[in-house]
BAPADREN-479621 format. One line per 10 residues: number of its first residue (from 0); their letters; for each residue x, y, z of C-alpha. Coordinates in pm, whole numbers. Layout:
! residues N
NUM = a = X,Y,Z ~ ...
! end
This chain:
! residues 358
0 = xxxxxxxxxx = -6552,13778,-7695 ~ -6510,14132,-7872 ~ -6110,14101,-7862 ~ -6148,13769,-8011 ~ -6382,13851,-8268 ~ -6174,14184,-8324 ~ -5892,13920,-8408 ~ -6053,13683,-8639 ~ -6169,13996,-8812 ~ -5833,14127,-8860
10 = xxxxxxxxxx = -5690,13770,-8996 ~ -5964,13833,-9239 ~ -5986,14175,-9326 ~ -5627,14298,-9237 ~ -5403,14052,-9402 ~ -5364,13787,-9177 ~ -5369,13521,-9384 ~ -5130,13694,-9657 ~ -4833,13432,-9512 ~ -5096,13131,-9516
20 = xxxxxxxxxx = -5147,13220,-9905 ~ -4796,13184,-9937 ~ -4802,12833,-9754 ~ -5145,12690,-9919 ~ -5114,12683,-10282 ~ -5468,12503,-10306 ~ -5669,12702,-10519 ~ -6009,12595,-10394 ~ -5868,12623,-10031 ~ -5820,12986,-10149
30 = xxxxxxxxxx = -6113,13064,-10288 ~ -6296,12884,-9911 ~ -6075,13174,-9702 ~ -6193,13455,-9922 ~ -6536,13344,-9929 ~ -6579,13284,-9526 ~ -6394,13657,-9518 ~ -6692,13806,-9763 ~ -6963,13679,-9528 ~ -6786,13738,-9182
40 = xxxxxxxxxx = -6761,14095,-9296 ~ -7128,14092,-9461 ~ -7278,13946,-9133 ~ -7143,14198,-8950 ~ -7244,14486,-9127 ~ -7598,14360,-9117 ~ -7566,14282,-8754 ~ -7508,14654,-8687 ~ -7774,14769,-8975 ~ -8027,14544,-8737
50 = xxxxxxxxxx = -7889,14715,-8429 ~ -7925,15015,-8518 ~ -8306,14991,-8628 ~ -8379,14835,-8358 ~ -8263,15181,-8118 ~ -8434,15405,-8398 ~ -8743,15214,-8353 ~ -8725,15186,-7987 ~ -8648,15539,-7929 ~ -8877,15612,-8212
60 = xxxxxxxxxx = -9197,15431,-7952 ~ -9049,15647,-7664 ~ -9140,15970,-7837 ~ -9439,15854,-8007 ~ -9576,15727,-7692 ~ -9545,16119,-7522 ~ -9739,16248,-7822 ~ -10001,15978,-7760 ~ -10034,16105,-7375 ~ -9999,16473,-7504
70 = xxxxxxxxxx = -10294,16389,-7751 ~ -10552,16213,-7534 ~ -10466,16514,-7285 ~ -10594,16722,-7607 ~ -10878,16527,-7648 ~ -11016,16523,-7317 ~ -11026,16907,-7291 ~ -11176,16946,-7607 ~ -11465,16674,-7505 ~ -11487,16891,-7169
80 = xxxxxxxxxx = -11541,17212,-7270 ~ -11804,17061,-7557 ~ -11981,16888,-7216 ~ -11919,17242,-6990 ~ -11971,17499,-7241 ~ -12307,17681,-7182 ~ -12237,17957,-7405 ~ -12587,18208,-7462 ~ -12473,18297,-7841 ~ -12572,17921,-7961
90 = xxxxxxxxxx = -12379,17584,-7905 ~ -12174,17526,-8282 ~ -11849,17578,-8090 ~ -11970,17314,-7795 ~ -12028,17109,-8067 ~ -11710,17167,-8295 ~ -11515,17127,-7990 ~ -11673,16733,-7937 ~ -11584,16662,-8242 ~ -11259,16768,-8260
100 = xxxxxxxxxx = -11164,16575,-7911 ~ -11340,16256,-8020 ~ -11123,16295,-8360 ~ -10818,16338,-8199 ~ -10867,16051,-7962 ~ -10893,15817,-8268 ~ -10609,15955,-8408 ~ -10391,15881,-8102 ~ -10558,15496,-8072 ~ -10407,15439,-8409
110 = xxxxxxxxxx = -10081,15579,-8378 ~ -10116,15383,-8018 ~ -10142,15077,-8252 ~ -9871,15148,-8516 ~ -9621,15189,-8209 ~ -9767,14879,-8099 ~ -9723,14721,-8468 ~ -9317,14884,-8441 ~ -9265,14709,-8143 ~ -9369,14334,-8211
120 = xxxxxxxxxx = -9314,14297,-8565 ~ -9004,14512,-8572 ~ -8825,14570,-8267 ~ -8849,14243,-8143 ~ -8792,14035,-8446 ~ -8472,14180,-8515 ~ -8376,14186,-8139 ~ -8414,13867,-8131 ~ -8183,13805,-8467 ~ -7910,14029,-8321
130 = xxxxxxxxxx = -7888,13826,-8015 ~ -7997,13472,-8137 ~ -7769,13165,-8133 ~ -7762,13103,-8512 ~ -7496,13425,-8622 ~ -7298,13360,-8299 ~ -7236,12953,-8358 ~ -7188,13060,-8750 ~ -6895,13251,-8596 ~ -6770,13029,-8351
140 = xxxxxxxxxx = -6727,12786,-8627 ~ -6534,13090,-8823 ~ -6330,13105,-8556 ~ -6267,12724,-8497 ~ -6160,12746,-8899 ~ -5905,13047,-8822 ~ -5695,12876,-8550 ~ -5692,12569,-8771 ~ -5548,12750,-9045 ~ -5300,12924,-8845
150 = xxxxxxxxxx = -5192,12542,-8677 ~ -5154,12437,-9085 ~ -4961,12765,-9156 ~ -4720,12704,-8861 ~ -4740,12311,-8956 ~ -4581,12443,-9278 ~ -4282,12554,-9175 ~ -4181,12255,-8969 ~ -4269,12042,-9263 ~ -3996,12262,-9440
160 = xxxxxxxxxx = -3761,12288,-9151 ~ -3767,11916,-9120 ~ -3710,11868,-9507 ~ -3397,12050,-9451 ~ -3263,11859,-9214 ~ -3286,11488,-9426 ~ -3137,11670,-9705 ~ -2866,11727,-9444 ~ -2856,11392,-9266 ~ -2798,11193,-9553
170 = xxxxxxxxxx = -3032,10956,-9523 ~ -3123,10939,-9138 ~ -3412,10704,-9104 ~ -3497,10874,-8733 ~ -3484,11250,-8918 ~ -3694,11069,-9227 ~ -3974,10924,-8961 ~ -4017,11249,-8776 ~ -4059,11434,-9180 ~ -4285,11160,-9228
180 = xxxxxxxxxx = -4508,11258,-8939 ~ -4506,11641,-8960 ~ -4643,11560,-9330 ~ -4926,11346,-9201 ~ -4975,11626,-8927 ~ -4990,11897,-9211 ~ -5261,11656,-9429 ~ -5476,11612,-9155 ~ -5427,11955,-9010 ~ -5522,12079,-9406
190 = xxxxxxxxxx = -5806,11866,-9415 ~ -5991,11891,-9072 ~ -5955,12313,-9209 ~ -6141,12292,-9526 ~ -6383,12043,-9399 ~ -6459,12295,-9072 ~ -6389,12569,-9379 ~ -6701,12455,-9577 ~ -6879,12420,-9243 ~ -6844,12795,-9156
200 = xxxxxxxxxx = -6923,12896,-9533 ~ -7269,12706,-9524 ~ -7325,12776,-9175 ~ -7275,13170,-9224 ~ -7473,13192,-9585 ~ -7770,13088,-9409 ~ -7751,13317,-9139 ~ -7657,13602,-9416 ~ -7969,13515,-9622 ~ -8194,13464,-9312
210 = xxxxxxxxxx = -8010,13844,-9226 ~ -8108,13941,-9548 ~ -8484,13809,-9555 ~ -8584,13917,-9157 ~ -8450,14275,-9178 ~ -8637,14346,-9514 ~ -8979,14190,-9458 ~ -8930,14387,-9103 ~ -8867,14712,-9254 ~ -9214,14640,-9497
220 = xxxxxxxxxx = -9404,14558,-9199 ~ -9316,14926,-9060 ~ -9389,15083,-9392 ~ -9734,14910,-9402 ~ -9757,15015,-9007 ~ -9732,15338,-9081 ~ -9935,15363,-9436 ~ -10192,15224,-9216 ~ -10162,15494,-8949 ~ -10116,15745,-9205
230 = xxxxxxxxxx = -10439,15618,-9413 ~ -10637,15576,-9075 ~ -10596,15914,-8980 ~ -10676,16069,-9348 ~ -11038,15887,-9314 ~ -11079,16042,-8955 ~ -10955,16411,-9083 ~ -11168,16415,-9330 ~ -11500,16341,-9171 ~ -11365,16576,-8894
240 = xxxxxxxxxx = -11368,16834,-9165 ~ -11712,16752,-9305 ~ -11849,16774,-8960 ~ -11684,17120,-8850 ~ -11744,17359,-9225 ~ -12116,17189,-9187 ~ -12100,17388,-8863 ~ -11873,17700,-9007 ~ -12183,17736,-9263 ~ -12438,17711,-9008
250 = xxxxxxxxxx = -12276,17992,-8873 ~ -12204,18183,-9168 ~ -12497,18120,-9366 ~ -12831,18366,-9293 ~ -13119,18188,-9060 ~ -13421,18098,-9293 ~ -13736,18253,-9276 ~ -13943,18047,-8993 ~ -14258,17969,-9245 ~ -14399,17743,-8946
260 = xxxxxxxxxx = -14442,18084,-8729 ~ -14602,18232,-9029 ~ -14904,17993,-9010 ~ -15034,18022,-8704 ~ -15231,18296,-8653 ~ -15305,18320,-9001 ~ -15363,18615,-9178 ~ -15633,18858,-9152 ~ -15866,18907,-9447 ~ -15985,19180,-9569
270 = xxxxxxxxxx = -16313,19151,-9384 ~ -16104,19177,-9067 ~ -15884,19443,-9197 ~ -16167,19674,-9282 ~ -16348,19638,-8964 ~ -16668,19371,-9047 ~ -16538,19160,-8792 ~ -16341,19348,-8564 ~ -16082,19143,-8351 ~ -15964,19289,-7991
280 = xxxxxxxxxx = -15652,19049,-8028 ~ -15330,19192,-7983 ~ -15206,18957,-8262 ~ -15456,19057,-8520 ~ -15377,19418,-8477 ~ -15304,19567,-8835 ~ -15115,19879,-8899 ~ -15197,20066,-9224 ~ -14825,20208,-9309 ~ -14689,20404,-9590
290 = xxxxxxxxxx = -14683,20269,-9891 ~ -14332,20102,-9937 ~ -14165,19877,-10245 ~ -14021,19563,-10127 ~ -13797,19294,-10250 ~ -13898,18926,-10201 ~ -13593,18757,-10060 ~ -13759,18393,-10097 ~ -14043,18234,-10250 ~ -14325,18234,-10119
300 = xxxxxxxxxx = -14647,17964,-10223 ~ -15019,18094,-10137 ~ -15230,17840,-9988 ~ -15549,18050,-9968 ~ -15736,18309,-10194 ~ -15625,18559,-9854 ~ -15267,18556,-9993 ~ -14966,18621,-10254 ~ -14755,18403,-10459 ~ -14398,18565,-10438
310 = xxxxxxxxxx = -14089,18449,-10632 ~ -13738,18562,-10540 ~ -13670,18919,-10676 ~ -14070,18981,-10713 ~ -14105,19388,-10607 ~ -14424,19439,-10400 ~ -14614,19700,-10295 ~ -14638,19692,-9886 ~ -14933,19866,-9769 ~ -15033,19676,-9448
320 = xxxxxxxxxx = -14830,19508,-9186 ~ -14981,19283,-8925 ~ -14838,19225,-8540 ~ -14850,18873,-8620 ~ -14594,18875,-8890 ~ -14776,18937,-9223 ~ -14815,19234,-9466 ~ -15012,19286,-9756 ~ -14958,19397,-10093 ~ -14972,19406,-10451
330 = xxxxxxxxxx = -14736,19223,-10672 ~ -14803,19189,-11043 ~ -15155,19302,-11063 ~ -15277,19097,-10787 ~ -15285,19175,-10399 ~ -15297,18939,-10070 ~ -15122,18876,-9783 ~ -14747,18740,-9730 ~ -14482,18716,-9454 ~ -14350,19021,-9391
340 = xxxxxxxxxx = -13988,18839,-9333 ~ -13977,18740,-9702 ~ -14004,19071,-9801 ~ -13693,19355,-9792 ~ -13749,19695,-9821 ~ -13590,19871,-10091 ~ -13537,20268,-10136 ~ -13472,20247,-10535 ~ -13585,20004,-10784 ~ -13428,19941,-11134
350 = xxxxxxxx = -13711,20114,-11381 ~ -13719,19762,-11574 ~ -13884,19610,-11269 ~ -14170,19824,-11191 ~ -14408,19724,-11488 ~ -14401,19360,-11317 ~ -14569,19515,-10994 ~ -14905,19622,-11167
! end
C-alpha cells in the first residue's frame, strides 16, 4: 500500500502527469488534476500532523503517569510522618507535614484526570481519524482516478497512431472503423476520469475539512485539560500556603500571656499582704523585692478595686511579687495588683516617661 501510495504521490507531486497535460487540453479537466493533487498532498500532511500528536500525547501520559506514582509516594510519607511524629518541642511540623501530603495528593488526582482528559478526547479521537476508513477510501478513489488518467493518456496516442495510418490508407474503411473505436475508447475513457475525478475531489475535501475541524477542537480540548489542571492546582497551592505561614507564625510569633492562669488564685490584698489574715499557702506566699521599673508589654483591664489598669508601654513601679503569678505596683498615681507576665523589667527609662508613674 505505501509503494502504491508513494506512486500516486509522485504522478502528483513529481510531474507525472506533465505528458497527460500535453494530451488533455480540457481546461476544467486541468484544473480537476491540480485540485485532487492540492488535497492528496494536504491530507497527507495532516495525516502525519495527527500522527505525530497522537505519540507526543501518548508518550506525554507515560511520563505524566510516573510523576503521578512519584507524587502519591510523596504524599503518603508526608501523611505518615504527620500520623508518626511525636516530636516533644510541639506538633506545627506534624501538622505542616499533613497538610502538605493531603495537598499533594490532590494535586496528583488532577493531573491523574488531565492525563485521563489527553487520552480520550485527544489521543483517541485522532487515532481513530488516522486509521479510519473515510481518508483511506478518499484515496483509493484518488488512485482509481490516476490509473484512469494514465489509460486516457496512453488511449491518446493510439488515437494519434491510428489517425496516421487513414491518412496513409487512403480511405480504408477497416483502418477508419478501428480510428472510430479508439475515439469512442478515448471519450469514454475521458469521461469515466473526470466523473471518478470529481468523485475523489468531493470525497477528499470532506475528509480535509473533517481533518481540519477534529485536530483543532482536539488540540482545544488539551488546552482546556490542562488550564484546568493548571487552575486546579493554583486553588490547592494556595490554601496549602494559607494553612502552612498560619503555622510559620504560630511558630514565630511570641506565646500570649495566659490571662486564664492569672485568675485563679486571685490576688492577695493588702490585708493578706500585711499579715491580718495570714495564709500558710504556698501559692499566696508574697515576696517583698526591690523596688524595680517595669514595662507593660500588654494591656491589662482591672476587674476589682485589688488591682491595676495597665496599657501597653505604661512604666510601673514593682514592689511585690506573688508565687502565684502577680506583682504589685504603682502606675500613674495609683497602686494594685497585676500579672507579673505583663510586665518587663527595664534597667533605664526615657526621662519623658517617669512623670506618668506618679
Amino acid at each position: 500500500m505505501y509503494v502504491l501510495l508513494q506512486g500516486v504521490f509522485k504522478q502528483f507531486g513529481a510531474g507525472g502527469y506533465g505528458n497527460s497535460d500535453n494530451a488533455f487540453t480540457d481546461e476544467s479537466e486541468v484544473k480537476l488534476h491540480q485540485r485532487l493533487e492540492k488535497l492528496y498532498l494536504s491530507t497527507r500532511a495532516a495525516k502525519h500532523f495527527q500522527r505525530d500528536v497522537v505519540r507526543g500525547v501518548e508518550g506525554y501520559i507515560v511520563t505524566g503517569s510516573k510523576q503521578v506514582e512519584i507524587g502519591n509516594k510523596l504524599s503518603d510519607d508526608s501523611q505518615k510522618y504527620g500520623i508518626e511524629n511525636t516530636c516533644t518541642s510541639g506538633n506545627t511540623l506534624s501538622r505542616a507535614a499533613t497538610y502538605y501530603g493531603k495537598a499533594r495528593s490532590l494535586i496528583e488526582k488532577e493531573r491523574g484526570n488531565m492525563l485521563k482528559a489527553f487520552g480520550t478526547q485527544v489521543a483517541e479521537p485522532l487515532r481513530a481519524m488516522v486509521m479510519g476508513a473515510p481518508l483511506e477510501d478518499a484515496r483509493h478513489l484518488a488512485q482509481r482516478y490516476d490509473r484512469i488518467r494514465q489509460e486516457a493518456d496512453a488511449q491518446v496516442v493510439e488515437v494519434s497512431r491510428r489517425q496516421s495510418r487513414v491518412r496513409e490508407s487512403a480511405g480504408n474503411s477497416d483502418v477508419i472503423s478501428k480510428l472510430e473505436a479508439a475515439e469512442y475508447k478515448l471519450e469514454e475513457l475521458k469521461s469515466n476520469m473526470v466523473g471518478l475525478g470529481k468523485e475523489a475531489v468531493s470525497a477528499m475535501a470532506a475528509v480535509e475539512g473533517q481533518q481540519q475541524r477534529l485536530t483543532l477542537q482536539r488540540l482545544i480540548a488539551m488546552v482546556e485539560a490542562e488550564r484546568t489542571y493548571h487552575q486546579k492546582v493554583l486553588e490547592i497551592l494556595d490554601h496549602l500556603e494559607e494553612e502552612m505561614v498560619s503555622e510559620r507564625q504560630k511558630i514565630e510569633a511570641p506565646p500570649p500571656p495566659a490571662a486564664e492562669s492569672f485568675m485563679s488564685p486571685p490576688p492577695p490584698s493588702y490585708d493578706e499582704v500585711n499579715g491580718m489574715f495570714a495564709s500558710t499557702s504556698a501559692d499566696q506566699a508574697v515576696n517583698s523585692v526591690d523596688f524595680f521599673l517595669g514595662e507593660a508589654l500588654d494591656s491589662f483591664e482591672a476587674e476589682s478595686e485589688f488591682e491595676l489598669n495597665l496599657s501597653v508601654g505604661d512604666i510601673v513601679i514593682v514592689r511585690k511579687i506573688s508565687s502565684n503569678g502577680w506583682a504589685e505596683g504603682e502606675c500613674k498615681g495609683k497602686a494594685g495588683w497585676f500579672p507579673h507576665a505583663y510586665v518587663e523589667r527595664r534597667e533605664r527609662v526615657l526621662a519623658s516617661k517617669v512623670p506618668h508613674i506618679f
